[in-house]
N, C-alpha and C positions, 0 to 999 in steps of 0.2 A: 475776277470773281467767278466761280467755279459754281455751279449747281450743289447742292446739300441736299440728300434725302432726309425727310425730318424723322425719318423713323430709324437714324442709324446714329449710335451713339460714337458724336465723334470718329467717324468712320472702322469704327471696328464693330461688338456685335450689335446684329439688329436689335432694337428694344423691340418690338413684336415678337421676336422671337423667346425673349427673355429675358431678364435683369444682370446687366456688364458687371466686373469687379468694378469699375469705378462709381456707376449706380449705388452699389450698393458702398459702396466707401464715402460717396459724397450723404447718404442718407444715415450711416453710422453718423458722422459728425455731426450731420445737421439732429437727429436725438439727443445727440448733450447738450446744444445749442438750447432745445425745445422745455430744457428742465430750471429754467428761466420760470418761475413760477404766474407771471404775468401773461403769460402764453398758455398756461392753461388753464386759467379761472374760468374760461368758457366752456369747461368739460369736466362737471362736478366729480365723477367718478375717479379720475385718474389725479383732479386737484386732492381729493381726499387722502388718494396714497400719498402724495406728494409729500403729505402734512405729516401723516402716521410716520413714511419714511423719516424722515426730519426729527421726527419727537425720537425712534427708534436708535438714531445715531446719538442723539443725543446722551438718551439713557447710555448707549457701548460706552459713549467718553466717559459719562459722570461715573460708572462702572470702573473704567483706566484707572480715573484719578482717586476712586477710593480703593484703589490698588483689589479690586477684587477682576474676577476672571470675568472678561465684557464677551464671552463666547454665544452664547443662546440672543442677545441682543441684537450682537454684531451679526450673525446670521439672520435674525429675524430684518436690519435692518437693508443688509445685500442683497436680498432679495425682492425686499419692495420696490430698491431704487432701481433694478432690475427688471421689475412690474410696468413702473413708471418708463423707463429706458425701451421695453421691448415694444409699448402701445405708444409710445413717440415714432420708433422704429417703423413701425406698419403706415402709420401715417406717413414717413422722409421717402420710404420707400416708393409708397402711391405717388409722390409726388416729385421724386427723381428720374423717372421716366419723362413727365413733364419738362422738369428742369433739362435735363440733357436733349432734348429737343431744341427745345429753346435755344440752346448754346451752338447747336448745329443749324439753326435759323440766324445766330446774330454773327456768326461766323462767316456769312456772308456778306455782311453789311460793312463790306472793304469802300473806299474811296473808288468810286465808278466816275468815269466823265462818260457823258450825254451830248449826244452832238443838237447841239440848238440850233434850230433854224429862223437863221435872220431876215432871210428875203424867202419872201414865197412866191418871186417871180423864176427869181435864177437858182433857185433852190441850195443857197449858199449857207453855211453853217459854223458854229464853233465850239469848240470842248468847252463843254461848262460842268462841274462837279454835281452832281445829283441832288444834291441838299440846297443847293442855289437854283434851282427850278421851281418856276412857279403856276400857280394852276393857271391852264388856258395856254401855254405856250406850246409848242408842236417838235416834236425830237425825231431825229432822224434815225430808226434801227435798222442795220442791216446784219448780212450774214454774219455769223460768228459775234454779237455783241451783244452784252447784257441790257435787257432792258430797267434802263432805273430806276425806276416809278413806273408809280401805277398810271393807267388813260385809258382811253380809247382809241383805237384807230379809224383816222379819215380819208386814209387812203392806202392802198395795196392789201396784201393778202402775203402771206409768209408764214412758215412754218416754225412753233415754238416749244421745245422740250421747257417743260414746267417740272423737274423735276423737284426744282428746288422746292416748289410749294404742293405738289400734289402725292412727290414719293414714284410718280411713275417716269417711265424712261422714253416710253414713245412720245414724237414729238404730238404736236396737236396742228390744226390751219386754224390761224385767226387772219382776220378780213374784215374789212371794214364794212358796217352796215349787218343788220342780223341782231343775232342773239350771241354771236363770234367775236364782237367787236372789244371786250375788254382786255386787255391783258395786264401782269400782275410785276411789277416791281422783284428784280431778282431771278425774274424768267429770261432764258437766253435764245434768240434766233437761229434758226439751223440754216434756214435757206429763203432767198429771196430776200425783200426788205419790206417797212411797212412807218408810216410815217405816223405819228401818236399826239394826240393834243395829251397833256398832264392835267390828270380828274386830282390827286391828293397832293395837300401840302408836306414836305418836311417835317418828318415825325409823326405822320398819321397816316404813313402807308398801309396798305393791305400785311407788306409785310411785318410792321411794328403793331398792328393791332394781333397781327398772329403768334409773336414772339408772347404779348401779353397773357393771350387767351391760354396758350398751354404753358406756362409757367403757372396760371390758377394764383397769383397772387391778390386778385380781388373774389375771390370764391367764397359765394357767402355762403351759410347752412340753410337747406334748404328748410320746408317747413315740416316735412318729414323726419325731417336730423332735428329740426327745434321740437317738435313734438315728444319725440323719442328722448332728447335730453331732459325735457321737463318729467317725465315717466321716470329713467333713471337718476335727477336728483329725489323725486318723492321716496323709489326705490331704497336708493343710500338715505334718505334719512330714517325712513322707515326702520334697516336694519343699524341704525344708530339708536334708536329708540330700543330695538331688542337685545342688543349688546349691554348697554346700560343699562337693563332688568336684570341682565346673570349678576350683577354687583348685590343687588338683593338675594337673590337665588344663592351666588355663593355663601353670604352672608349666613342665610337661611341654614344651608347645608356645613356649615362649617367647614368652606373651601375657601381660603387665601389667592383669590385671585389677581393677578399681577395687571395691572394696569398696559405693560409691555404685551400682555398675553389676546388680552381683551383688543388692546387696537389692533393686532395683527388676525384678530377674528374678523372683527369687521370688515379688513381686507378682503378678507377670504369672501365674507358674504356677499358684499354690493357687487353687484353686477359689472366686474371690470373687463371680460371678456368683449363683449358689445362695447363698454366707453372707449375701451382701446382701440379697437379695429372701425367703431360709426365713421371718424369721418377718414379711414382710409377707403371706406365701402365706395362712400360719393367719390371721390378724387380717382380711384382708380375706374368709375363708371365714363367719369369725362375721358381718362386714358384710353379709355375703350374703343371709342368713336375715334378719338383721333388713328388709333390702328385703322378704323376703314376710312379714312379721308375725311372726317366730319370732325369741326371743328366746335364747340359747345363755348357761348361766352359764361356761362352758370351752368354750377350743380341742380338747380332750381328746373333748366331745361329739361336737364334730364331725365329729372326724377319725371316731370310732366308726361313728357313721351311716354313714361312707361303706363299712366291712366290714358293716354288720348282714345276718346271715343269719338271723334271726326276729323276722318284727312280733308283738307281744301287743295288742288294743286290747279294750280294756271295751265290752262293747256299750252299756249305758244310758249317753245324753247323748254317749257318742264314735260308734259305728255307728247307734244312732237318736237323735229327738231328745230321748229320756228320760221323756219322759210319753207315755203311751195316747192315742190320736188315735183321732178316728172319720173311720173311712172311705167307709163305710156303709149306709143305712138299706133292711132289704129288707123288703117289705113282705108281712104274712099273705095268704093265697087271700082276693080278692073286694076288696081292701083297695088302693086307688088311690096308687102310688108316690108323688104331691107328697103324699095325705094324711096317710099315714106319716112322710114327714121333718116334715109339720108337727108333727103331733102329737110326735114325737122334739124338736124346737125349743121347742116350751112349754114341756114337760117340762126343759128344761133352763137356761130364762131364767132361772131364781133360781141357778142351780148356778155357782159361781164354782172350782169347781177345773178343772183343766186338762183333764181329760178334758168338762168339761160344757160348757166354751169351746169346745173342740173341733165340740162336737155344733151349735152355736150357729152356728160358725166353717162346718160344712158345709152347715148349710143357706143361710146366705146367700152361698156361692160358689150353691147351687143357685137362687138367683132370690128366697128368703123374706126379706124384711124386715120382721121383728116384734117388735115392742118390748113389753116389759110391762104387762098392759095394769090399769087404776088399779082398786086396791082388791083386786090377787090378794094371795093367801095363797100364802106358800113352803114347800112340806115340804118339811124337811131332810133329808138322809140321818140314817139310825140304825142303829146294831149289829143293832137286835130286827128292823126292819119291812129292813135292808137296800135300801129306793127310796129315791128323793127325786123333787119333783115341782112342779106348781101347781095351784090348787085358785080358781075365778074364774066367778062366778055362775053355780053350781050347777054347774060342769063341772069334772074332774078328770082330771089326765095325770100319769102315774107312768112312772117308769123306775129299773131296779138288775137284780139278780141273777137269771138267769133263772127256778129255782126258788121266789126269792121273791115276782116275780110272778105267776109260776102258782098259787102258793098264795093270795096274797091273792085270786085270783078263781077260785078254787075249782076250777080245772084238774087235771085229774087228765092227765099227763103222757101215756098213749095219746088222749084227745081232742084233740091240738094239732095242728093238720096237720102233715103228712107234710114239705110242703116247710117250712116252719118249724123242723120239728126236724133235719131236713138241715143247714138252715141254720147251726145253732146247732151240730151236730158237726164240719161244713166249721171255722166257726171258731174250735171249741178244736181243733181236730185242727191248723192253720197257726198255734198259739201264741197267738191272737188272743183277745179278751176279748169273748164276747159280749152284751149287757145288750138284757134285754126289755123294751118299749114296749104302754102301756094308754092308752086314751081311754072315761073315762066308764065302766071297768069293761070294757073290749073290747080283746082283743089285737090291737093294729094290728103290729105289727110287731118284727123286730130289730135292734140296731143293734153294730155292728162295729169294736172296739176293737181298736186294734193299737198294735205300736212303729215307729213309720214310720221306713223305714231310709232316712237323708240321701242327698236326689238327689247321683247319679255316684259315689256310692258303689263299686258294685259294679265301674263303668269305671274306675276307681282302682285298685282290688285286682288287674282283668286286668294294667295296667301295673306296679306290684308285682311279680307273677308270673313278668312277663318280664323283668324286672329281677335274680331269681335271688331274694327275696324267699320264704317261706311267712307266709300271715298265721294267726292263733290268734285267736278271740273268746272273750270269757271273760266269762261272764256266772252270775248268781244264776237264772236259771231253769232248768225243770226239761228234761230232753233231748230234748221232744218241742215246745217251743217254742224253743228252743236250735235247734235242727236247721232248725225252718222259717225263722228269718231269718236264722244262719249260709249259708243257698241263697239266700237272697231278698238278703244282700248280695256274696255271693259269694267268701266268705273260705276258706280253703284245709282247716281243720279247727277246731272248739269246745271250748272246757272246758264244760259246765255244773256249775248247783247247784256255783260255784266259791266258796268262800271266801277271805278274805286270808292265811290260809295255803297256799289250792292254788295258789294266782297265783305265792304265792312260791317254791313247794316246783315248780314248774313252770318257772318262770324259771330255776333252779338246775340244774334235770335237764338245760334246754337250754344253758346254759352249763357245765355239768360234760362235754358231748360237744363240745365247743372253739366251741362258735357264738356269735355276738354277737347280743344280745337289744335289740329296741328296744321299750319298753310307752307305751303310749298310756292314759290315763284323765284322771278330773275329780272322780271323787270323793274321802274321805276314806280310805273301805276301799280306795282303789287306792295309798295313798300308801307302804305298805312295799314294794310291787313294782316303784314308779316308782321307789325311792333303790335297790333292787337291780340293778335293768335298766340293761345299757349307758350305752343312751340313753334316758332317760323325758321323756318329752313331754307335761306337764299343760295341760290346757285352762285358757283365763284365764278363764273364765266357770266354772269348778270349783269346789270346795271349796281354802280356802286352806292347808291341810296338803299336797293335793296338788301345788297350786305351788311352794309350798317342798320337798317331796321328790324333785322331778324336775331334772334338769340344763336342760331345755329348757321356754319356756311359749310355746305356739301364744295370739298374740292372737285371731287369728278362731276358736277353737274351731273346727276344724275338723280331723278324726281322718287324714280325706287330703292332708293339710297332709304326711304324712310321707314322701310321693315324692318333693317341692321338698326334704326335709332332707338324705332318703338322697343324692337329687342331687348338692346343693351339699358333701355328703362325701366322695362319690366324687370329683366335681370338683379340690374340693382338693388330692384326695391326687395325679388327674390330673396336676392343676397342679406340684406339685411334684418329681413322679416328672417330667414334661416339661422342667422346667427343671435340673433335676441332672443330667440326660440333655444338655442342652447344654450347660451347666457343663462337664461331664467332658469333653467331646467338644472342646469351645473347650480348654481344657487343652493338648490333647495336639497341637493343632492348633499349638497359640504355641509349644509346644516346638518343635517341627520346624519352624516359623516362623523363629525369633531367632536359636536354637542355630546355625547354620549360618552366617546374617551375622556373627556374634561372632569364629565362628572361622577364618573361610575363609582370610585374608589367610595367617596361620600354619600353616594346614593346608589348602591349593592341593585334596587329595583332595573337602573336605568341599562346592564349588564344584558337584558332582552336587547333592547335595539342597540347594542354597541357589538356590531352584525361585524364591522372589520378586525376586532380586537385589535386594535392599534398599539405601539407597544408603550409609551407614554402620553399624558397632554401636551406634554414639551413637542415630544417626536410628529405629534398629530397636527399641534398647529404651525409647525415647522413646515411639515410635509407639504399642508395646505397653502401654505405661500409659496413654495416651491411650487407644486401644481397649478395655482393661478396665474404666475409669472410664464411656466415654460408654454400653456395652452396659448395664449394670446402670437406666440410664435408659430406655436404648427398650428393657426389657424390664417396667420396671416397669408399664406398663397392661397388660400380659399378666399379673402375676402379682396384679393389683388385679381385674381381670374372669373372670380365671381359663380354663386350655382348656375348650371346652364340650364334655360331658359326652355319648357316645353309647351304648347300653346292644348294646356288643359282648363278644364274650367277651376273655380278659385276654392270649392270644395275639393277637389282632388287633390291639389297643391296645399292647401290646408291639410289634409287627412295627409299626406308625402313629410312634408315639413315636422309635424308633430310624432311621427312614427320614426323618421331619422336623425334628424335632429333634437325633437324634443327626448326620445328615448335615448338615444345618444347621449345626451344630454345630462340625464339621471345618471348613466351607467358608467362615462368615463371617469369622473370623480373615485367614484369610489375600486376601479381599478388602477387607476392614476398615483392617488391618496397612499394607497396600502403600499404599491409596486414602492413609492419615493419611501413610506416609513420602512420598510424593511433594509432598502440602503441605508439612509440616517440612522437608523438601530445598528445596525452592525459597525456604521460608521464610529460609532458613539456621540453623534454630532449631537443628541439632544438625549 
């Protein structure tokens, strides 16, 4: 099994980049499918053509077979199913992106064996098929092997290209312990090995819930799209009610009006531009996210993000990157800087937790390349003595707890110098974790443990800000390390010493004052605030409770992932508010468009506002079904890329919207309208 970019359609072109011929050949089909009329009674506007089309074919037959000429019917009714056809279309297409993802996700789901491990003494194991794993058993991956399931790992460290589920090509280190420890079903080893307990049963892997999530087969309407549909069915019945007035009016006037005429009016008027394209606007918003690695399990989320007025985010593993990092090493009065870090890097060659990598990790950005050298002794850390260290012909280097290296070398706490002790109050005073460094029985130095807060962090948060945005960090530490990386990433206010009841009880408070809440985290204790929150955004590199309680999983763990979300929410909703706005506007344009040709002949008065001199009623409401059919097309890459998003306030974007789109809106019709009747005129199509 080979790695899948899920953003490459069956390995030819990118879907971010565009829509494939076969995209768009699998969403032609699936439009015929769509005209199943049971599939769209949920969307009054476009059932309504459905009907007109239907009655309109009907009349062309009964036309055939009383052998008269079924031409103005037949057109009238090509073009509706056309109507119907083209606003099926925008939605296959929204949702063939989706689909061909999906297909390049289950295209990976080949027959994998998994080496199971039987004894954990002699680390002996056997090929067992991936679907025959059960949770809690421990598999063995090494270099070059797909990992089959999702888990954890308990032991090693190893390097894993995720490409299959992230889209990107670098590998990543996952290592057991941390916020690194999960890895995903379908991800492949590059180097090294790592031994996995199995978190997911068979058929509920990370990667079958992702195949689900962007195929959107359970995508409900959000309440935004149910609102908007109840608006355009009052809409369409409304101009059902004025259609059926001209029957008197023609009546009145002594105009013969054709029942075939009148229904294809009504087409013209209800608002099909908006029913057509509403629910490709949502589907193509969840596509959106999936382009930046965010994965949305609802339209519903979406749309949220694009109101949320308070981000929550965990600070371990979302605002830093979850383990203590050295930053580091200051060196005692008389005590030469390289020999400090050296001695800090001895001390930490046997130490395999993340902070003693760290330590390893900074000296050799600083120039030190030192390898273990043969025959040391490793002291471990312990409860009693609190160091750990190396011990290598007759030399010893220790490091842990400040106190308890003072103690082992018999320091009475006024004999330490001065800047030493500075030292060490600078950094518990900034949150930071300070641990003392010994060579030989000699205080060389300190060394400076911190939670390193993820670059652009804080340039994130600005943008947030101005976004209308407050951000909230909520973390387990105490208020005086709370406070120093809450500034150091620049988040708007902190919870500390927070539990998963105060995340929740906090969440609550700010949605009981009507605001919408979006939480960010990756662990387990974050997972009853993430299924309460609006919008909950789990990190895929998380604990797997927290992916399943969040509506949303960020692939790149990445906590500022959630500007690109709030974006493409606002977008959306951009999106839609833009296009109902010309919906409406095209409407009332066709009215005062037709109305006027229809009537004039009968009513000489009405010749003032019949501003396009259209050249028939035939040609006019012809025209007009032509013109509503072809807009729902060249609108559809508008409502597939969506209006782009600029962070103004909501009268500006009001006053923007109704100035281009709603004026647009009046004006295309009626140059639309005329351009179509002077071809059908010359055509002699009506």
């Amino acid at each position: 099994m080979t790695s899948i970019d899920i953003h490459a359609d069956e390995g030819r072109r990118p879907l971010a980049g565009g829509l494939s011929g076969a995209v768009l050949l699998r969403a032609a089909k699936d439009a015929f499918l769509k005209l199943d009329p049971r599939k769209l009674t949920g969307n009054p506007v476009i059932f309504a053509t459905w009907i007109v089309a239907l009655l309109s074919t009907v009349s062309a037959g009964a036309a055939v077979a009383a052998h008269q000429a079924p031409g103005f019917a037949l057109q009238i009714a090509v073009w509706l199913w056309a109507t119907v056809l083209f606003a099926n279309l925008a939605e296959s297409v929204a949702e063939g992106r989706g689909k061909a993802a999906a297909d390049s996700l289950r295209a990976t789901r080949v027959t994998t064996k998994a080496k199971l491990i039987i004894d954990p003494n002699t680390g002996t194991w056997i090929p067992t098929p991936a679907h025959k794993l059960g949770v809690g058993e421990i598999i063995l991956v090494e270099a070059g092997d797909v990992i089959a399931t999702d888990g954890e790992i308990v032991e090693g460290m190893a390097s894993v290209n995720e490409a299959a589920i992230t889209g990107e090509s670098a590998p990543v280190i996952r290592e057991s312990g941390g916020d690194r420890s999960a890895v995903t079903g379908g991800t492949t080893v590059v180097s090294d090995w790592i031994k996995v307990r199995v978190t997911a049963e068979a058929g509920s892997t990370f990667l079958d819930r992702m195949i689900a999530m962007v195929e959107g087969a359970d995508r409900r309407k959000t309440p935004n799209e149910i609102a908007l549909a109840v608006l355009l069915a009052g809409l369409t019945l409304i101009f059902l009610i004025a259609v059926v007035t001209l029957l008197g009016l023609g009546k009145f006037s002594g105009v013969a009006l054709d029942p075939l005429v009148l229904g294809a009016l009504f087409i013209t008027l209800i608002p099909t531009t908006i029913g057509g394209l509403l629910s490709a606007v949502g589907i193509a918003g969840m596509d959106r996210l999936l382009k930046v690695n965010v994965l949305a399990t609802s339209g519903r989320a979406v749309e949220a993000a694009g109101d949320v007025d308070t981000l929550l985010l965990d600070k371990t593993g979302t605002i830093t990157f979850g383990n203590r990092m050295a930053t580091e090493v200051i060196p005692a009065p008389g005590v030469r800087p390289d020999a400090a870090m050296k001695a800090a890097l001895m001390a930490s060659l046997a130490d395999e937790t993340p902070e003693g990598r760290s330590i390893v990790e900074l000296a050799r950005n600083a120039g030190l390349t030192v390898e273990p050298p043969e025959g040391a002794t490793s002291i471990p850390f312990s409860a009693q003595t609190r160091q750990s260290g190396l011990d290598h012909g007759g030399r010893r280097w220790r490091k842990g707890a400040v106190d308890a290296v003072y103690r082992s070398l018999s320091l009475e706490p006024k004999s330490v110098p001065a800047e030493l002790t500075a030292a060490v109050d600078r950094i518990a005073r900034s949150g930071g974790t300070p641990l003392a460094v010994s060579e030989d029985g000699v205080l060389v130095g300190v060394i400076h443990l911190k939670d390193v807060v993820k670059p652009g962090v804080k340039e994130r948060f600005a943008d947030l800000r101005r976004m209308g945005l407050r951000t909230v960090m909520i973390t387990g530490d105490n208020p005086v390390t709370a406070a120093a990386i809450a500034s150091e990433a620049g988040v708007d206010d902190f919870l500390a010493e927070a539990t998963p009841e105060d995340k929740l009880r906090l969440i609550r408070e700010e949605q009981g004052k009507g605001r919408l809440v979006a939480m960010c985290g990756d662990g387990a204790n974050d997972a009853p605030a993430l299924a309460q929150a609006d919008v909950g955004v789990a990190m895929q590199t998380g604990a797997q409770a927290a992916r399943e309680a969040g509506n949303m999983v960020d692939l790149d763990s990445d906590p500022t992932k959630v500007i690109e979300i709030v974006e493409v929410g606002k977008q959306m909703l951009i999106t839609r508010g833009a296009l109902t706005t010309f919906s409406i506007a095209n409407d009332v344009a066709k009215y005062f468009a037709i109305i006027p040709a229809m009537f004039v002949v009968s009513l000489p008065a009405l010749s003032a506002l019949n501003v396009m001199k259209l050249h028939s009623p035939q040609s006019a409401i012809l025209s007009a079904v032509i013109f509503n059919a072809l807009v729902i097309v060249a609108l559809i890459p508008l409502a597939l890329k969506g209006v782009k998003y600029r962070a103004v306030g909501a009268g500006k974007l009001l006053s923007r919207n109704l100035t281009l789109y709603g004026l647009g809106g009046l004006v295309a019709p009626f140059i639309g309208i005329k351009l179509i009747d002077l071809v059908v005129s010359a055509l002699g199509l009506a």
